[in-house]
PATOR-154322 format. One record per atom (N, C-alpha, C, CB): residue in one letter; x, y, z. Coordinates in nm, 2 decimals, decimal comma, always signed. Last residue first. Glycine has a CB too. Example, Ala and Ser with C-alpha at 12.3 -4.5 7.8 and 13.67 -1.06 7.14 Angstrom:
BEGIN
S; +1,28; -0,22; +0,71
S; +1,37; -0,11; +0,71
S; +1,29; +0,00; +0,79
S; +1,41; -0,06; +0,57
A; +1,32; -0,57; +0,78
A; +1,23; -0,45; +0,78
A; +1,32; -0,33; +0,78
A; +1,13; -0,45; +0,90
***
This chain:
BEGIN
X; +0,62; -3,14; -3,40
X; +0,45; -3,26; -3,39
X; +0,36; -3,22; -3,37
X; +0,42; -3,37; -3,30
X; +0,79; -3,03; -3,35
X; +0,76; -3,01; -3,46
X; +0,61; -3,06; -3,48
X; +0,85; -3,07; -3,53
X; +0,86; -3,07; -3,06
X; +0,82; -2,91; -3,11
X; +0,74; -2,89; -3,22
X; +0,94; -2,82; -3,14
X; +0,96; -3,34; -3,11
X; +0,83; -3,28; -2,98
X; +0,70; -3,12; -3,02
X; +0,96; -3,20; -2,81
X; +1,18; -3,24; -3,27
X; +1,05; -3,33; -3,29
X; +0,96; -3,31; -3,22
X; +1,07; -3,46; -3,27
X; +1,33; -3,14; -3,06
X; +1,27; -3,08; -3,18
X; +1,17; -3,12; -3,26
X; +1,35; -3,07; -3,25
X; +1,34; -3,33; -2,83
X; +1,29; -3,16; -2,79
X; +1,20; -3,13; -2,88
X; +1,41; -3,03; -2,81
X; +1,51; -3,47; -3,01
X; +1,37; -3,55; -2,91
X; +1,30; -3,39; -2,88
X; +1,44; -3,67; -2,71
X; +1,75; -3,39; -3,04
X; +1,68; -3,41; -3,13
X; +1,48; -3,42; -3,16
X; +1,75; -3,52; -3,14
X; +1,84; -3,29; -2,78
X; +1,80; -3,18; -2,90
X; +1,71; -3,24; -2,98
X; +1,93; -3,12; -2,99
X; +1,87; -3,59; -2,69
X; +1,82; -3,50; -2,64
X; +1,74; -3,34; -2,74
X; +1,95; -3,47; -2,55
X; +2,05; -3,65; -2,88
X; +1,95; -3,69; -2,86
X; +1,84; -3,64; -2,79
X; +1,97; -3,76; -2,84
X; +2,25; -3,45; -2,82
X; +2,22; -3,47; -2,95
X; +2,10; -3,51; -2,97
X; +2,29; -3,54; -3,01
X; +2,36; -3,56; -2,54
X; +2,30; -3,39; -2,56
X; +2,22; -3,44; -2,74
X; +2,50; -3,23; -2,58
X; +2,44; -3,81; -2,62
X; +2,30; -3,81; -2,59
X; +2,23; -3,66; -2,54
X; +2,28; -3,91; -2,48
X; +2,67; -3,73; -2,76
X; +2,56; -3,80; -2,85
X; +2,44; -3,82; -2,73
X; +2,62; -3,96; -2,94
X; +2,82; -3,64; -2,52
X; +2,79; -3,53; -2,66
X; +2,65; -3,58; -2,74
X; +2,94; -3,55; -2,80
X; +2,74; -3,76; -2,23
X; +2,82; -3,74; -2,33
X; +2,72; -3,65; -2,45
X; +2,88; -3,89; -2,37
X; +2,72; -3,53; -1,93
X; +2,64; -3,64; -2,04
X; +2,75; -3,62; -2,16
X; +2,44; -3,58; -2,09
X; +2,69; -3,29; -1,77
X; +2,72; -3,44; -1,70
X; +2,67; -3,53; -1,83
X; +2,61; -3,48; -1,52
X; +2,64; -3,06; -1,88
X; +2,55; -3,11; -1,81
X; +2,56; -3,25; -1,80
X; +2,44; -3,08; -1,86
X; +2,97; -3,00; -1,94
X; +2,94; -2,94; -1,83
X; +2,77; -2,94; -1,77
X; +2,99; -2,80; -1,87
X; +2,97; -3,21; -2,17
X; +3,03; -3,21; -2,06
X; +2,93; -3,14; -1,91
X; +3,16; -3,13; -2,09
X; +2,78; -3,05; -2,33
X; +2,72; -3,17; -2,33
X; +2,81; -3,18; -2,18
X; +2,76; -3,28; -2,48
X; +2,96; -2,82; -2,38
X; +2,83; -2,80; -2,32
X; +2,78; -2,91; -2,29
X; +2,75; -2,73; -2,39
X; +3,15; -2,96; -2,50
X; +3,16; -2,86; -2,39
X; +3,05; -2,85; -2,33
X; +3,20; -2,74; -2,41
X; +3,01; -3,03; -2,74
X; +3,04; -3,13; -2,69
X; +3,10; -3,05; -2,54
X; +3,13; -3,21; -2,80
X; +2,97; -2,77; -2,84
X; +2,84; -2,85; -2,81
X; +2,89; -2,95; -2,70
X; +2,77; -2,95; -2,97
X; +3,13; -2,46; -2,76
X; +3,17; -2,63; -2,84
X; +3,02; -2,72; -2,79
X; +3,36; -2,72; -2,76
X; +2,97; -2,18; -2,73
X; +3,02; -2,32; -2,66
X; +3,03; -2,46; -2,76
X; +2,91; -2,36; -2,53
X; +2,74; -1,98; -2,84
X; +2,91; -1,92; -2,80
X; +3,00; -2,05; -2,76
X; +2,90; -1,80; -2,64
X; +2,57; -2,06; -2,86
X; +2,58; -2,02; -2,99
X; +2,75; -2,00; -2,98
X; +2,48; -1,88; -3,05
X; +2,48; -2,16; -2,60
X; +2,44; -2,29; -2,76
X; +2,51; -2,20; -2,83
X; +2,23; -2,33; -2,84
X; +2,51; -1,95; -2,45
X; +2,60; -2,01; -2,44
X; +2,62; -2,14; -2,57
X; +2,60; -2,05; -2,31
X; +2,27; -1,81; -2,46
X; +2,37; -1,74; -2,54
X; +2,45; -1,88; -2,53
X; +2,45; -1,59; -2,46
X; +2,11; -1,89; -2,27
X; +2,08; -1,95; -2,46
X; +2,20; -1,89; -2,50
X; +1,91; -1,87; -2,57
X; +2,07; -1,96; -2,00
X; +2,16; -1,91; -2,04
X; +2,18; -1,94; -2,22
X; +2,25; -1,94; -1,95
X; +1,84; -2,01; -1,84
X; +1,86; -1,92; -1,82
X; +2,02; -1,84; -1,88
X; +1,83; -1,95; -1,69
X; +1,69; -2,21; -2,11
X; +1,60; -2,09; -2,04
X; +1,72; -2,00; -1,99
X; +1,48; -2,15; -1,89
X; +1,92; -2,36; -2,13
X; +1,86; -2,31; -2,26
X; +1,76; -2,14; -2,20
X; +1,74; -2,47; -2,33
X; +1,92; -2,49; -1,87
X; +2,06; -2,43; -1,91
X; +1,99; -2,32; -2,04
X; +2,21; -2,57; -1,99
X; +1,69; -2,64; -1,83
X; +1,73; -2,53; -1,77
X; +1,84; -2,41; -1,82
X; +1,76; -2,57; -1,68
X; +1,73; -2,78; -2,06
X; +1,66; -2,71; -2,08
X; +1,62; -2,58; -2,00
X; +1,59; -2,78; -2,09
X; +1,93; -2,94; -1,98
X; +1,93; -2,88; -2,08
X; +1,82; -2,81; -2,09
X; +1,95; -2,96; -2,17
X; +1,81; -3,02; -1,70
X; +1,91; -2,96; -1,73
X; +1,96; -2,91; -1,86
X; +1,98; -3,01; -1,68
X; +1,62; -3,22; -1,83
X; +1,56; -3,08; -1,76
X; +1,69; -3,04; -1,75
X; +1,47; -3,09; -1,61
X; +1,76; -3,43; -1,94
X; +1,70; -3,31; -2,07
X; +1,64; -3,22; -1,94
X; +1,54; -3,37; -2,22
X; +1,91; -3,55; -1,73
X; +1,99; -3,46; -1,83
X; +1,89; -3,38; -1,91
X; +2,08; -3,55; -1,94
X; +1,68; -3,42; -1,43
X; +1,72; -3,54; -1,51
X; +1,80; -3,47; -1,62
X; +1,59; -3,64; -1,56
X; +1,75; -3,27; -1,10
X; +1,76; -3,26; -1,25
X; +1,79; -3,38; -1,34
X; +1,85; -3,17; -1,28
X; +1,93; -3,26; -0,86
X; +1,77; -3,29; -0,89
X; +1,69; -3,30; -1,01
X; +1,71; -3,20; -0,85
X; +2,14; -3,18; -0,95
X; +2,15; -3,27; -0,85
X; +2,02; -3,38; -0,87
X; +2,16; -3,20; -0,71
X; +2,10; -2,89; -1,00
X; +2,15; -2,97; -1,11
X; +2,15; -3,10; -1,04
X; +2,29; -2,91; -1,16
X; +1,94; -2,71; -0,83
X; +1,91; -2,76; -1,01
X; +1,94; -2,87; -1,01
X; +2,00; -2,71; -1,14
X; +2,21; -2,77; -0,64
X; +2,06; -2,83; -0,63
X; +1,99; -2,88; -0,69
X; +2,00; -2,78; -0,61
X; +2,35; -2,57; -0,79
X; +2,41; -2,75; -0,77
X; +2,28; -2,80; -0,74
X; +2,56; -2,80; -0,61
X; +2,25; -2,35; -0,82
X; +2,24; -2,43; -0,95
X; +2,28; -2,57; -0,92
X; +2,34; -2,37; -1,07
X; +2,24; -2,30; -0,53
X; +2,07; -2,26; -0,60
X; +2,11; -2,39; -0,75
X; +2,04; -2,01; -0,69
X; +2,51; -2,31; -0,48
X; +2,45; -2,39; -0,39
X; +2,28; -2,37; -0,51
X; +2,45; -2,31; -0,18
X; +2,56; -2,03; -0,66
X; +2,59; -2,18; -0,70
X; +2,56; -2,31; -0,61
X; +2,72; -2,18; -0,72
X; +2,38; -1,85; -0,56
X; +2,37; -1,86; -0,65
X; +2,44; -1,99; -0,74
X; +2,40; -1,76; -0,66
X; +2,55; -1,80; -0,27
X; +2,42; -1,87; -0,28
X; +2,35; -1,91; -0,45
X; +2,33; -1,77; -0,19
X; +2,78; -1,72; -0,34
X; +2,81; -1,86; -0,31
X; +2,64; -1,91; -0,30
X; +2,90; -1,89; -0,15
X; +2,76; -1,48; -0,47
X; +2,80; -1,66; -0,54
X; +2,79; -1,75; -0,52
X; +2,89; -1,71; -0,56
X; +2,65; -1,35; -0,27
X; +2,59; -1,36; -0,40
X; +2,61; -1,49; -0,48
X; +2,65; -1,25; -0,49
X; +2,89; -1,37; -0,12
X; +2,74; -1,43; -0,08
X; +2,68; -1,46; -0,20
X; +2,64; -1,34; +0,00
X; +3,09; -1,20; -0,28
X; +3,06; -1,31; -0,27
X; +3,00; -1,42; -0,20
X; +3,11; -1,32; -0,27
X; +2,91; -0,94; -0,29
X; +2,98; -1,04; -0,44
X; +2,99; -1,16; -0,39
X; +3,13; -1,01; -0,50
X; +2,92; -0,87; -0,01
X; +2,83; -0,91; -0,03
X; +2,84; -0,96; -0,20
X; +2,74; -0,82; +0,02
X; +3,28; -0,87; +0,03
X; +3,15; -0,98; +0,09
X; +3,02; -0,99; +0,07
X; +3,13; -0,98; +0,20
X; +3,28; -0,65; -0,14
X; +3,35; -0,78; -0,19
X; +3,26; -0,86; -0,14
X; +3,50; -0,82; -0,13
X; +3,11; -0,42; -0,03
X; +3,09; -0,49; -0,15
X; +3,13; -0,64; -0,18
X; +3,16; -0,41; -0,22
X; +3,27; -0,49; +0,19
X; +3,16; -0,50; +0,21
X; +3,10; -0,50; +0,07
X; +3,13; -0,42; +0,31
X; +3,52; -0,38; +0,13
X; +3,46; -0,47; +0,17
X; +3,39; -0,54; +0,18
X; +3,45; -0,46; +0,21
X; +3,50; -0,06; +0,06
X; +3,47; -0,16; -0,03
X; +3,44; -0,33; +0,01
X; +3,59; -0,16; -0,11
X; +3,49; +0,10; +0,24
X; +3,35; +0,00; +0,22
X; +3,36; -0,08; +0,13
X; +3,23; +0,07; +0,19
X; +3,77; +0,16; +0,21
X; +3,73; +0,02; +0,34
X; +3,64; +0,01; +0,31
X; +3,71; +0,02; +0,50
X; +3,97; +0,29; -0,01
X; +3,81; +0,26; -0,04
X; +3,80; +0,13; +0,05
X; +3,78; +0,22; -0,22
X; +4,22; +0,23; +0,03
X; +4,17; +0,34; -0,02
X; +4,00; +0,38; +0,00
X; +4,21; +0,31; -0,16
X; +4,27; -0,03; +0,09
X; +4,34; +0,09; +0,20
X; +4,30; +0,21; +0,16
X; +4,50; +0,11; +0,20
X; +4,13; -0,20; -0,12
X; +4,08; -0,16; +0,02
X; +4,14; -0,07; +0,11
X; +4,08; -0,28; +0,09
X; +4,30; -0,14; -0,31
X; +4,16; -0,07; -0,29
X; +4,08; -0,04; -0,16
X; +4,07; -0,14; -0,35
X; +4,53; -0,28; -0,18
X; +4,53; -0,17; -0,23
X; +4,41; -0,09; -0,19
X; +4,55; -0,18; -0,35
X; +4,41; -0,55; -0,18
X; +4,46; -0,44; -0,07
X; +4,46; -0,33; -0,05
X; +4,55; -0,44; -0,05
X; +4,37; -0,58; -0,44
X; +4,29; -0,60; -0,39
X; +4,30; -0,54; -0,26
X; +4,26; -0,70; -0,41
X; +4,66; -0,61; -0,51
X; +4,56; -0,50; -0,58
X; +4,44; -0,52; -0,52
X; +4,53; -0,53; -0,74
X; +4,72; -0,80; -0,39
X; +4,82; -0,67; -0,35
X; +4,67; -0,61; -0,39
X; +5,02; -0,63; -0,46
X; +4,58; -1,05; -0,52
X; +4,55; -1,01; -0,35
X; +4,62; -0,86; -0,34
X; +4,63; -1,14; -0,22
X; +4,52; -0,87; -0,82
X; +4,55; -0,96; -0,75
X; +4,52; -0,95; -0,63
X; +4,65; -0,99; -0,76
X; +4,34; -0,88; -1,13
X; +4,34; -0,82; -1,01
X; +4,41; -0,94; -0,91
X; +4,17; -0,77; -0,96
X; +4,18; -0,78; -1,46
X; +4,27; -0,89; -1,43
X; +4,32; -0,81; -1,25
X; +4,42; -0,91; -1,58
X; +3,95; -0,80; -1,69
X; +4,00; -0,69; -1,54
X; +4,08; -0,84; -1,48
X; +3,82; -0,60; -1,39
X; +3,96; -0,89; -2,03
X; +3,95; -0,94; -1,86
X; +4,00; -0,82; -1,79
X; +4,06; -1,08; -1,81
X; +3,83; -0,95; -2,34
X; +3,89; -0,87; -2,25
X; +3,88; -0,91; -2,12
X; +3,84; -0,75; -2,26
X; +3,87; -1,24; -2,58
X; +3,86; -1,19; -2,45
X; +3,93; -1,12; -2,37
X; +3,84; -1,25; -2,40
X; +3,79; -1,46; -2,81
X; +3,87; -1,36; -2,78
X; +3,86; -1,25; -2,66
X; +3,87; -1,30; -2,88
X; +3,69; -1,76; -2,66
X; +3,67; -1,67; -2,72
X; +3,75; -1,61; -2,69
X; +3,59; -1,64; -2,73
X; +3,77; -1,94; -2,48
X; +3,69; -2,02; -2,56
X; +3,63; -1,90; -2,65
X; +3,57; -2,12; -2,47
X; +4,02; -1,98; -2,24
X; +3,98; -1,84; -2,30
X; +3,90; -1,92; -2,43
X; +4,14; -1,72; -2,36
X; +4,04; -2,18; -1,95
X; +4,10; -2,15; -2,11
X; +3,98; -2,08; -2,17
X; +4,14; -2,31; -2,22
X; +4,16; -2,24; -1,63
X; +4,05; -2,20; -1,72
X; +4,10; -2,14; -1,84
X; +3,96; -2,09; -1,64
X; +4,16; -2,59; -1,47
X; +4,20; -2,54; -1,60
X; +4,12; -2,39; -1,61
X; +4,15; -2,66; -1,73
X; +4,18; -2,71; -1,13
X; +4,08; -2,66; -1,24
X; +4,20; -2,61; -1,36
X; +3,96; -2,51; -1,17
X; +4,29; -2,75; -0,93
X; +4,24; -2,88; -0,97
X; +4,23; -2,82; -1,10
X; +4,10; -2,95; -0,90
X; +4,59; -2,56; -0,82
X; +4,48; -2,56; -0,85
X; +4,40; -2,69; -0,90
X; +4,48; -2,47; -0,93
X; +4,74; -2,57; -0,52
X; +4,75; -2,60; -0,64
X; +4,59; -2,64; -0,71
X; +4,86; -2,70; -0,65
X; +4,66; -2,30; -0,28
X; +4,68; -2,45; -0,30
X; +4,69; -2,46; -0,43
X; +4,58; -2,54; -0,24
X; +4,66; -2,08; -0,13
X; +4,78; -2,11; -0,21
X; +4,77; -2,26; -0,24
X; +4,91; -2,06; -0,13
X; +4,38; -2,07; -0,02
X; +4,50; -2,11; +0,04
X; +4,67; -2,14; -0,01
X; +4,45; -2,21; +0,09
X; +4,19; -1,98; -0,12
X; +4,25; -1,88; -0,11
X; +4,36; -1,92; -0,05
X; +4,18; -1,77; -0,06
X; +4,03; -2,17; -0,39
X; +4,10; -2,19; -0,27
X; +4,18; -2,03; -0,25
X; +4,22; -2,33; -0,30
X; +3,97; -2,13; -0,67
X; +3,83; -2,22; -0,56
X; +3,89; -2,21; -0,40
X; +3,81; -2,45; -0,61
X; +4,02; -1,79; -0,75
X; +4,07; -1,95; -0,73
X; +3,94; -2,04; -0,64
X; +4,25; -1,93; -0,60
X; +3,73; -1,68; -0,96
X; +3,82; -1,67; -0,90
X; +3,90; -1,80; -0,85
X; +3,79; -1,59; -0,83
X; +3,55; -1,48; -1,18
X; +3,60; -1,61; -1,12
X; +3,76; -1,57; -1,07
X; +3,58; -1,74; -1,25
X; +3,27; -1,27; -1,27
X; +3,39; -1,27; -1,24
X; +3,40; -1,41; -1,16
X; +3,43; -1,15; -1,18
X; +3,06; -1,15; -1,51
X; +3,08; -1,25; -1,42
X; +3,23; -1,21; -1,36
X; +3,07; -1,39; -1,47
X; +3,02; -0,99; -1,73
X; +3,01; -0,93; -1,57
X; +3,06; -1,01; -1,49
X; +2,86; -0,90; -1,51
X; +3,01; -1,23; -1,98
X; +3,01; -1,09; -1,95
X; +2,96; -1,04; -1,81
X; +2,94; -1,02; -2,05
X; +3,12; -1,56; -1,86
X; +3,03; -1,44; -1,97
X; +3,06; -1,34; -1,93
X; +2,85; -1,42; -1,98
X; +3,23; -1,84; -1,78
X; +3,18; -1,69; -1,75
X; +3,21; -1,63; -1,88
X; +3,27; -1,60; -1,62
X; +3,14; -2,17; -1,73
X; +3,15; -2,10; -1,81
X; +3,11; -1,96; -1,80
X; +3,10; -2,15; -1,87
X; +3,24; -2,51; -1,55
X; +3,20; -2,38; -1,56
X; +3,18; -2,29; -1,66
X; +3,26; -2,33; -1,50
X; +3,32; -2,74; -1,61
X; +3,25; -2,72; -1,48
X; +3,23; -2,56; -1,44
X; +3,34; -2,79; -1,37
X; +3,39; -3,01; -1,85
X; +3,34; -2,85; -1,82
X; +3,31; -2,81; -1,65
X; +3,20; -2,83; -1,91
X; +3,65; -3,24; -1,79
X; +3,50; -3,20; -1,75
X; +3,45; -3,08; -1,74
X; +3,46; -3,23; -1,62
X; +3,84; -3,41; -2,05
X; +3,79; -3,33; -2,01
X; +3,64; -3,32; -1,93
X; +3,81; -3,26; -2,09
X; +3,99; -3,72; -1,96
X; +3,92; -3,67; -1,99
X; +3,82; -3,55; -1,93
X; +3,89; -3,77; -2,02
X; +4,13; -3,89; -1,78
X; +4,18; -3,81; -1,91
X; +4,06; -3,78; -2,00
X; +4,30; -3,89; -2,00
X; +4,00; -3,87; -1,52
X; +4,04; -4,02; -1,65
X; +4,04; -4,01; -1,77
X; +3,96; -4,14; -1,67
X; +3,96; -3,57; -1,60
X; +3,94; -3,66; -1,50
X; +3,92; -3,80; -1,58
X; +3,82; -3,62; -1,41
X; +4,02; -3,25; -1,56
X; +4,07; -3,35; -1,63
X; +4,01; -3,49; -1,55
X; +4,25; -3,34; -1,64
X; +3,82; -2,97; -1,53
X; +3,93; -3,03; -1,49
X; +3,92; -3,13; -1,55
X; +3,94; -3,04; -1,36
X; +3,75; -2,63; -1,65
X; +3,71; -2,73; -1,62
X; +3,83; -2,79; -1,61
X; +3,63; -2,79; -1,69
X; +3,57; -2,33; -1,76
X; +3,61; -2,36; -1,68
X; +3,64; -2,53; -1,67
X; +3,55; -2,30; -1,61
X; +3,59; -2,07; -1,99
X; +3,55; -2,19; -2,00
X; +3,65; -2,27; -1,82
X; +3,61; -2,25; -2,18
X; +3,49; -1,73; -2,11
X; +3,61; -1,83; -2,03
X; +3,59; -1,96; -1,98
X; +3,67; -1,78; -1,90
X; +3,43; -1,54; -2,32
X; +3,40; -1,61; -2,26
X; +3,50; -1,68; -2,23
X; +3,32; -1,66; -2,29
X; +3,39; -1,16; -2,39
X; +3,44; -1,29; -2,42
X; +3,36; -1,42; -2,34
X; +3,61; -1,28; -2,37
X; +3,47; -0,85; -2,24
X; +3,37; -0,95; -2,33
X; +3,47; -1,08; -2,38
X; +3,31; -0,87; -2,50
X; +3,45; -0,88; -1,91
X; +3,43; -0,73; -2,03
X; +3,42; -0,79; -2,12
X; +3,54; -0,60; -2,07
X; +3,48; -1,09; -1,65
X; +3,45; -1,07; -1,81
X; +3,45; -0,96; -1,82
X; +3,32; -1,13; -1,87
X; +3,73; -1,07; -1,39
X; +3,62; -1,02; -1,42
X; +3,61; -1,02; -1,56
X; +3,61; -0,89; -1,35
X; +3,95; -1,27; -1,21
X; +3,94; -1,18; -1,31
X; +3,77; -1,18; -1,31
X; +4,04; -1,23; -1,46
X; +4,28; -1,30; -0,99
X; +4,11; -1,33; -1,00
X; +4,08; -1,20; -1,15
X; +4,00; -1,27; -0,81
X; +4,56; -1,48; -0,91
X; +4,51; -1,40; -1,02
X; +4,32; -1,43; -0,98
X; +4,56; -1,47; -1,20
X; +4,67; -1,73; -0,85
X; +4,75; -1,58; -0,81
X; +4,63; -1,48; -0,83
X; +4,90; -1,54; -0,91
X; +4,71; -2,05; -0,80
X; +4,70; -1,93; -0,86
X; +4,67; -1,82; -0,78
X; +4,61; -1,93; -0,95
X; +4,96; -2,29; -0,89
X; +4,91; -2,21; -0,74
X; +4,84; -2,06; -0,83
X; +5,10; -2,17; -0,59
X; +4,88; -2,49; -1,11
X; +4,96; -2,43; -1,05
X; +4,91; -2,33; -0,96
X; +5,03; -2,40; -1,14
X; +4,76; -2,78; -1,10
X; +4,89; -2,75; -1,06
X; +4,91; -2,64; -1,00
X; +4,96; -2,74; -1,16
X; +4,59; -2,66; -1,40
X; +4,63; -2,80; -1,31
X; +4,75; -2,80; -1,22
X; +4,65; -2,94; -1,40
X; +4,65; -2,37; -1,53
X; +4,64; -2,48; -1,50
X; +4,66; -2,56; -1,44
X; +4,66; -2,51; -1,53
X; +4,51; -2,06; -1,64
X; +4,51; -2,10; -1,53
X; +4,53; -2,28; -1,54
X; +4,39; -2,03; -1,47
X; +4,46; -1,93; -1,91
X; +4,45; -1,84; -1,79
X; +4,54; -1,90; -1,63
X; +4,28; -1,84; -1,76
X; +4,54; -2,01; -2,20
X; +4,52; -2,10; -2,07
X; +4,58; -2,00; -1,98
X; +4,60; -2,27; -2,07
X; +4,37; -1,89; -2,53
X; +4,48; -1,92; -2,40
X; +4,46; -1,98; -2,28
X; +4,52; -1,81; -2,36
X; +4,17; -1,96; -2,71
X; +4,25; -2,09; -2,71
X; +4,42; -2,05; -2,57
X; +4,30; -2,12; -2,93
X; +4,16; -1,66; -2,79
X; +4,07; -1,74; -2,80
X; +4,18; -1,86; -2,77
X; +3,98; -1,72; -2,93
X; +4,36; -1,38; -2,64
X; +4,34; -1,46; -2,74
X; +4,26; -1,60; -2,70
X; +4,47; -1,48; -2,80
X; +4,31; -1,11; -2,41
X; +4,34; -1,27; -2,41
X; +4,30; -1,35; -2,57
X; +4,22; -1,35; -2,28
X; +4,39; -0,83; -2,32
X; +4,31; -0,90; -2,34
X; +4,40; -1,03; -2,37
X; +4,23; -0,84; -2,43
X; +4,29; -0,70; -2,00
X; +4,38; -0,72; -2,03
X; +4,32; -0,78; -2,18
X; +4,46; -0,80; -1,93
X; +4,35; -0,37; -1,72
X; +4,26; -0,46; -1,85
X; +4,34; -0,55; -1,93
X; +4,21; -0,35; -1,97
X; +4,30; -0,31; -1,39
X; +4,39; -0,34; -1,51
X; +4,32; -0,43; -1,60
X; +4,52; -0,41; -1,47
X; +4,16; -0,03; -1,22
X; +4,16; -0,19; -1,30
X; +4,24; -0,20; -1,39
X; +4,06; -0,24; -1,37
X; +4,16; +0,22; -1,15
X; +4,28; +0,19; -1,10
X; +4,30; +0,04; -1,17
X; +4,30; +0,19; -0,93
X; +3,94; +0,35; -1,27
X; +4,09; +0,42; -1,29
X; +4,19; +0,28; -1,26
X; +4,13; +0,58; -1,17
X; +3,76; +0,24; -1,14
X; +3,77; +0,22; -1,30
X; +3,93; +0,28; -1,30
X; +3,64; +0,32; -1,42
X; +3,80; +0,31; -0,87
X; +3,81; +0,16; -0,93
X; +3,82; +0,17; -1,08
X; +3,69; +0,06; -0,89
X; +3,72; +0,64; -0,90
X; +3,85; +0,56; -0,87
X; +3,88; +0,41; -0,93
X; +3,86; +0,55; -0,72
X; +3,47; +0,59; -1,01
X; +3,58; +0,66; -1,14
X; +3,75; +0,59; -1,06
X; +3,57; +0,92; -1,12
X; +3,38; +0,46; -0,78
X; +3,35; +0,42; -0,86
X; +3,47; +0,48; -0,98
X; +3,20; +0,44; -0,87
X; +3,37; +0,70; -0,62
X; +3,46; +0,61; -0,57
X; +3,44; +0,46; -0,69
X; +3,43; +0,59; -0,39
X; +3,24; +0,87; -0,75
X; +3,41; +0,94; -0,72
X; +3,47; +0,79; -0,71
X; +3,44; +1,08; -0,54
X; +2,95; +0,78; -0,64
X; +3,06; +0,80; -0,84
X; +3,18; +0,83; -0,83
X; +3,03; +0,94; -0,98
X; +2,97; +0,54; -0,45
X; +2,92; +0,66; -0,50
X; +3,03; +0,74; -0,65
X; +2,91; +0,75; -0,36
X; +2,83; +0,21; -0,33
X; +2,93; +0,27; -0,40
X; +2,91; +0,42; -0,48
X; +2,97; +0,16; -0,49
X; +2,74; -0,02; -0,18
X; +2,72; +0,16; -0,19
X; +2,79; +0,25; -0,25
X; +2,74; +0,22; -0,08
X; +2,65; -0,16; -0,46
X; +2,60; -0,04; -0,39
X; +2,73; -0,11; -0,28
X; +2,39; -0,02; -0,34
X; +2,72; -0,19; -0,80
X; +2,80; -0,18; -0,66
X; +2,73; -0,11; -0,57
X; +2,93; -0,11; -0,66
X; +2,69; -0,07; -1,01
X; +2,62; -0,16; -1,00
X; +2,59; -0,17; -0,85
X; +2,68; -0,26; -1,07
X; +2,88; +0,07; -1,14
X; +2,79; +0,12; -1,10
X; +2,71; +0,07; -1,00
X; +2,74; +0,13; -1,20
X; +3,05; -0,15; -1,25
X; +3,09; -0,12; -1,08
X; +2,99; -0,08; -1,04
X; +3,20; -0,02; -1,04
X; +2,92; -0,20; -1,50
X; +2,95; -0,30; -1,42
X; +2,95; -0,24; -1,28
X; +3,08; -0,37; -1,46
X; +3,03; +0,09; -1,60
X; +2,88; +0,00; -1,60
X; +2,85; -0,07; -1,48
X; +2,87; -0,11; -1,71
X; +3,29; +0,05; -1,58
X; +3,18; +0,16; -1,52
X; +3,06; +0,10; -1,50
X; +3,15; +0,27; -1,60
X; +3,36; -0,13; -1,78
X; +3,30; -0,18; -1,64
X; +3,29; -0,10; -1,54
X; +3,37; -0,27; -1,58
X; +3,24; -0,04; -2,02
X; +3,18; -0,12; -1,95
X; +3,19; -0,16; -1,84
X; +3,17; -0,19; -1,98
X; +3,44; +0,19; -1,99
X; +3,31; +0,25; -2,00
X; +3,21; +0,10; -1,96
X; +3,29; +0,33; -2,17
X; +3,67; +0,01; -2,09
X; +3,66; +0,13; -1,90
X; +3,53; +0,14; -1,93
X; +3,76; +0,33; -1,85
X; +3,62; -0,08; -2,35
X; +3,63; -0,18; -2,20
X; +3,62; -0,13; -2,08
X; +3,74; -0,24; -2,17
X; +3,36; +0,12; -2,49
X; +3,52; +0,07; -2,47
X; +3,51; -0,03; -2,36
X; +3,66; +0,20; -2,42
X; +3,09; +0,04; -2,70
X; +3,13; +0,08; -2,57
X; +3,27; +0,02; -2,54
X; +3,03; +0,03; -2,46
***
C-alpha cells in the first residue's frame, strides 16, 4: 500500500467525514520521508510543524542531567504534535528511530482545511480529546505501576515496540535503567520457564 492509499485509510477513519471530503485531505497532505537517525525537532527550538506516522517510528524525549529520557514513541496512525501551541521553545527532542514516511502539516495548512472543510473541526477536537484522555489513562498506568507491571503493560499493549526500540530506550521511557529492564526480562523468563 503507497503512502496516499494509507492515509486514506487512516482519514477514513474520521467521522463525519464523507469520501469527497476525505479524497480532498488526501489530495491536499504533504508527504515526507525521513531517514532513520534525523532530528524532527530540538531543545530550543520554537516548533512549527505537527506530523502524522505512514510508516516508521519517531522517538520522543528530553535531556535531563545529560542524560537522555524517552517520553514517547509514535507508530503508524499516531500523530504528535508541539506540547505548546504558544510558540514556546520546545523541552522535547523528536528523532526518526527508523526510516520514515510522515504527513507533515502546519498552523497555515491547517487553516487552510479548515476554510475548506469547517467540520473538520470538530474532527480536530474530537483527535484531540482522544489524546488527551488516552494519556491522563497511561500517566495513571504508569504512576501506579511498579517497573515490571509497566513492562508488562508496555509488552500487552504495545509488543511491536521490543523489536522496533533500542532496549536501553525502552528501559528509559519505563523510568528504569537498562540493567534492571534486563532483570526484569530475565526474572519474567525464568518464571515462564519453571
Amino acid at each position: 500500500m503507497n503512502p496516499k492509499e494509507k492515509i486514506r485509510a487512516l482519514v477514513s477513519n474520521f467521522r463525519p467525514l464523507n469520501p469527497e471530503e476525505v479524497e480532498l485531505i488526501v489530495e491536499k497532505t504533504v508527504v515526507k520521508n525521513f531517514k532513520k537517525g534525523e532530528i524532527l525537532l530540538r531543545e530550543g527550538q520554537i516548533p512549527t510543524k505537527c506530523y502524522m506516522v505512514v510508516e516508521g517510528c519517531v522517538r520522543e524525549y528530553l535531556i535531563k542531567d545529560g542524560e537522555e529520557k524517552s517520553t514517547a514513541f509514535y507508530t503508524e496512525s499516531e500523530t504528535f504534535t508541539p506540547q505548546s501551541q504558544q510558540s514556546k521553545p520546545s523541552k522535547h527532542y523528536w528523532e526518526c528511530i527508523e526510516d520514515c514516511v510522515l504527513t507533515v502539516s502546519t498552523k497555515s495548512y491547517e487553516e487552510e482545511l479548515l476554510d475548506i472543510l469547517p467540520r473538520l473541526e470538530l474532527v480536530f477536537r474530537q483527535i484531540a480529546i482522544d489524546k488527551i484522555n488516552l494519556a491522563k489513562a497511561e500517566w495513571s498506568e504508569f504512576i501506579s505501576s511498579s517497573p515490571e507491571e509497566r513492562y508488562l503493560n508496555l509488552q500487552k499493549t504495545k509488543p511491536y515496540l521490543f523489536d522496533r526500540v533500542p532496549h536501553h530506550q525502552i528501559a528509559s521511557y519505563l523510568g528504569m535503567k537498562p540493567q534492571s529492564l534486563s532483570r526484569i526480562r530475565k526474572r519474567i523468563s525464568d518464571t515462564k520457564n519453571s
